[in-house]
C-alpha positions as CSV (number, residue, x, y, z in Angstrom):
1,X,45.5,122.5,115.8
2,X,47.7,120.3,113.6
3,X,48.2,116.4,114.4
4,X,51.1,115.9,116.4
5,X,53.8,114.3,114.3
6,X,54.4,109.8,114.6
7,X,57.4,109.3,116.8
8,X,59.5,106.7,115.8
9,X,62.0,104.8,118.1
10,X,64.3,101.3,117.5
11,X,62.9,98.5,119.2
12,X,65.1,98.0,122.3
13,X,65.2,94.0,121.5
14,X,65.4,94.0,117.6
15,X,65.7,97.5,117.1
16,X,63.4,97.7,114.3
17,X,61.7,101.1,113.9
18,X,59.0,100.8,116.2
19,X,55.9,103.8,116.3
20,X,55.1,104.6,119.5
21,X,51.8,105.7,119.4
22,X,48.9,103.3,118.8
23,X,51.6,100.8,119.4
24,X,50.0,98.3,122.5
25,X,53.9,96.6,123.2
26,X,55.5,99.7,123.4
27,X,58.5,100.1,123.4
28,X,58.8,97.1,121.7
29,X,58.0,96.2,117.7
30,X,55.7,93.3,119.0
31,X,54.1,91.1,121.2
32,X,57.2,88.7,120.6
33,X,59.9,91.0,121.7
34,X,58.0,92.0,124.6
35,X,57.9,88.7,126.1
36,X,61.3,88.0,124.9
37,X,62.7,90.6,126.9
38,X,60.9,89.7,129.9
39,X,62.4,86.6,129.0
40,X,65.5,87.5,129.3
41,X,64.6,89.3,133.1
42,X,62.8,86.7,134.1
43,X,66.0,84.5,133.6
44,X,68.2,86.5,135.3
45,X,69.9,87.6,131.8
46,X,69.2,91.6,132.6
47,X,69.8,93.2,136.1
48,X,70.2,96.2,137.7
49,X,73.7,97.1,137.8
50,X,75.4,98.0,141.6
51,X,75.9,95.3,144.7
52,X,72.9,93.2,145.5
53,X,71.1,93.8,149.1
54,X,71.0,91.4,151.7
55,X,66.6,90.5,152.6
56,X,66.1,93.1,154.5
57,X,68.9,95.5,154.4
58,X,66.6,98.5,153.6
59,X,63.8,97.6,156.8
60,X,67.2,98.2,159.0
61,X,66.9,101.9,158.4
62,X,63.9,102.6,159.9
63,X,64.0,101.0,163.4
């Protein structure tokens, strides 16, 4: 059985081509992106498009 072929895919931070297998941060190129973009979360930089909830909105539902 041949060895299945290295898949290559741009670093979502950097996008520097970034293998993904035997790759420990991936998606990411490196430890450094990795913690950049959780960076960027933890800052409130990325998010989740659509309206935010109100603390429990969802709980509501089920009573």
């Amino acid at each position: 059985m041949p060895d299945k072929p290295t898949l290559i895919y741009p670093c979502p931070h950097c996008r520097k081509p970034s293998r993904w297998d035997d790759n420990p941060w991936r998606p990411f190129c490196s430890e450094r992106c990795k913690l950049i973009d959780l960076g960027d979360w933890a800052s409130e930089r990325h998010g989740i498009p659509g309206d935010p909830s109100e603390p429990g909105d969802d709980l509501d539902d089920l009573y």
